[in-house]
N, C-alpha and C positions, 0 to 999 in steps of 0.2 A: 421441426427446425433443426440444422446443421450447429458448429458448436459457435461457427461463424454467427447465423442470423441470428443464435440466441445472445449475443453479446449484442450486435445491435440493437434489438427488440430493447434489452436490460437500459441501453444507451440514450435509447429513445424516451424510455420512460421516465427516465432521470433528467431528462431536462422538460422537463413541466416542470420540474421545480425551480425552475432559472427564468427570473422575472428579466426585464430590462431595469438596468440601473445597479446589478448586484456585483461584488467584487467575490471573485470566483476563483478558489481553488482547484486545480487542474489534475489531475493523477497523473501517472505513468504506467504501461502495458497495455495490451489488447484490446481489452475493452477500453480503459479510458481513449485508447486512441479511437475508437467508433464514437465514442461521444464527441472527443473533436472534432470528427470530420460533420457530424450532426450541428454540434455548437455554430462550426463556423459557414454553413448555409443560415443560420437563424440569424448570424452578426451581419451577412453579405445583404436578407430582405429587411437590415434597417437597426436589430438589436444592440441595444447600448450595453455591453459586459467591457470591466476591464478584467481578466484574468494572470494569476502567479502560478507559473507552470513548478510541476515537483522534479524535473529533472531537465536535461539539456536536450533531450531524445524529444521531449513535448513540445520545450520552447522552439525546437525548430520544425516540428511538425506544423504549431500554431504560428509561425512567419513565415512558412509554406501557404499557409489555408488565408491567412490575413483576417486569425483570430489577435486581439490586442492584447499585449502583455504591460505587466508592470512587475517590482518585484517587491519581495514582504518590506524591504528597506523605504521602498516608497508609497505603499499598500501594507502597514503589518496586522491591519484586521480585515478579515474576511467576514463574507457573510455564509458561504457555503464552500467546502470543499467534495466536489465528486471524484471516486478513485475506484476501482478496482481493488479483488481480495484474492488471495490464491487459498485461503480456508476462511469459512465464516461456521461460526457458532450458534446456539439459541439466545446468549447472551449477546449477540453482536461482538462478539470476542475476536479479533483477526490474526492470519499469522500475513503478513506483505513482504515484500521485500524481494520476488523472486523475479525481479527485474535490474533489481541493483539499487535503487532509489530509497530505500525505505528513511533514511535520516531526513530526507528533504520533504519526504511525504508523510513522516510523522510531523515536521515542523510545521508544515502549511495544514494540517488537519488540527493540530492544536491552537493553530493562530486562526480558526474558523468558528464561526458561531454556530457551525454546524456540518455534520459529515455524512456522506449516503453514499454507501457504497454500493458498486454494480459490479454484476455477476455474474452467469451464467450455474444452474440448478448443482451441477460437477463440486462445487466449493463447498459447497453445504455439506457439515460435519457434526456428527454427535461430539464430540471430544477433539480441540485443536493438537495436532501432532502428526498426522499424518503427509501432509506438506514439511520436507526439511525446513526450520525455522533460520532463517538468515540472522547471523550475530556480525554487523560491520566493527570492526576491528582497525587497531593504530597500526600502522607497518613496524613501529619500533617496540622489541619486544613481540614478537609473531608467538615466537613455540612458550615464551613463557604466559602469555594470555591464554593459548590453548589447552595450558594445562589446567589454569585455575576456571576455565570453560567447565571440562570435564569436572573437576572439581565439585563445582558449584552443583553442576547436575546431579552427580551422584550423590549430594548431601540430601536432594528433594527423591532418590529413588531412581535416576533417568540414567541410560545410558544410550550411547550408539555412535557412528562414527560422525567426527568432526571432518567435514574435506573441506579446503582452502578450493573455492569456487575458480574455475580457469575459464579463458577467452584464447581461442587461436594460440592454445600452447602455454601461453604467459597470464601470471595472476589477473583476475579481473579488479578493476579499480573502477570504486567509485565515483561518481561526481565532485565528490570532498575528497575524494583521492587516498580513499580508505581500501583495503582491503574486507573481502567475505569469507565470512568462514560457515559451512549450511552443515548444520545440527541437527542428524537423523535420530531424534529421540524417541519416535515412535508417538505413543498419546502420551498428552499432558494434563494429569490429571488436577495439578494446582497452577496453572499459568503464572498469577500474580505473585506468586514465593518464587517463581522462576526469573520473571518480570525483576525482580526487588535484587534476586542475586548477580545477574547477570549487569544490574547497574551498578553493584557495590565495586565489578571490577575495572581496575584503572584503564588497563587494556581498550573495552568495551567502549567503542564508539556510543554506539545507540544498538537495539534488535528490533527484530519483526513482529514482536506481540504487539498489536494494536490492543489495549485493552480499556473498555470506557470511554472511544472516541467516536464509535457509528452511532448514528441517530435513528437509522432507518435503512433498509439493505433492500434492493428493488434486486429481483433475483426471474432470472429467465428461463422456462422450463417447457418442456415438449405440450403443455397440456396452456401453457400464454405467461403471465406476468404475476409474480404477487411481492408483494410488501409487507417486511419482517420488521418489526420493531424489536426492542432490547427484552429478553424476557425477565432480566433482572429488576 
């Protein structure tokens, strides 16, 4: 399989776990978008899902497809969120974010009873760090958050370069209207002291460590389909 049908396949498989009547967490990126285009043939032969899409890119994909939305204000518990990972770990540890979304996609995964990410075989990591880690960031105060960035890392051992993520020339901005800043640290041998420092600062919107939030990783590879659990 191409890197294409292996996200699908991943896409496919993930929703067997989508009964009718479930309030549904929606990712953003590649693959989650193959599972919407799947989800909403499953909505179109009759299935009852309302779904909270994690970014503005999904929600108009799924009012494209004539997938139904609501939002966490009117929905704020889910019963499943399915997303995408741009690294996944043995722990189910993630780094996300290299779409832009990650603030909206951490919220609706913590507001869920449950998270399964899909994949394709590429994400899978001995040690998260190899994926620049996205740190979303407040526009006020830019160069003095990036210092205490660096900072923080070098107190855990980490270095490498911080770039202010760009779009057609000009800063890329969030959905929240945050700016990114992607954190080439290489491996990260303690995530969660990373995790911890990175939200002591004021600066820091939210980052891309998912950590403690997947339940189960349906992952797609040349040889078919398998299913990772946390090995924590």
């Amino acid at each position: 399989m191409d890197a294409k049908a292996m996200k699908i396949e991943a896409a496919r498989a993930a929703l067997e776990h989508v009964t009718s009547g479930m309030r549904l967490g929606i990712g953003t990126g590649s693959t989650a978008e193959e599972f919407v285009r799947l989800l909403a043939v499953k909505v179109a032969e009759g299935m009852k899902i309302i779904g909270v899409p994690t970014s503005e890119r999904t929600a108009a994909l799924c009012v494209q497809l004539g997938v139904p939305l609501s939002t966490l204000e009117e929905t704020p518990e889910l019963d499943i969120t399915i997303d995408g990972a741009d690294e996944i770990d043995a722990d189910l540890s993630l780094i996300k974010g290299g779409g832009g979304a990650l603030l909206r996609e951490k919220i609706v995964a913590s507001a869920s009873a449950k998270m399964i990410v899909i994949a394709d075989e590429s994400k899978i990591v001995d040690t998260l760090g190899r994926f620049p880690l996205p740190v979303e960031v407040n526009r006020f105060g830019l160069k003095a958050t990036e210092i205490a960035v660096r900072k923080a890392a070098a107190s855990l051992g980490l270095s490498g370069p911080l770039t202010l993520r760009m779009t057609g020339g000009e800063p890329f901005v969030t959905d929240g209207g945050h700016l990114i800043l992607d954190a080439s640290f290489g491996r990260i041998p303690d995530a969660r002291a990373l995790s911890d420092a990175l939200h002591a600062i004021p600066g820091v919107v939210e980052h891309g460590l998912f950590l403690g939030l997947a339940d189960l990783a349906v992952i797609a590879g040349s040889t078919g389909i398998r299913t990772l659990v946390p090995a924590r």
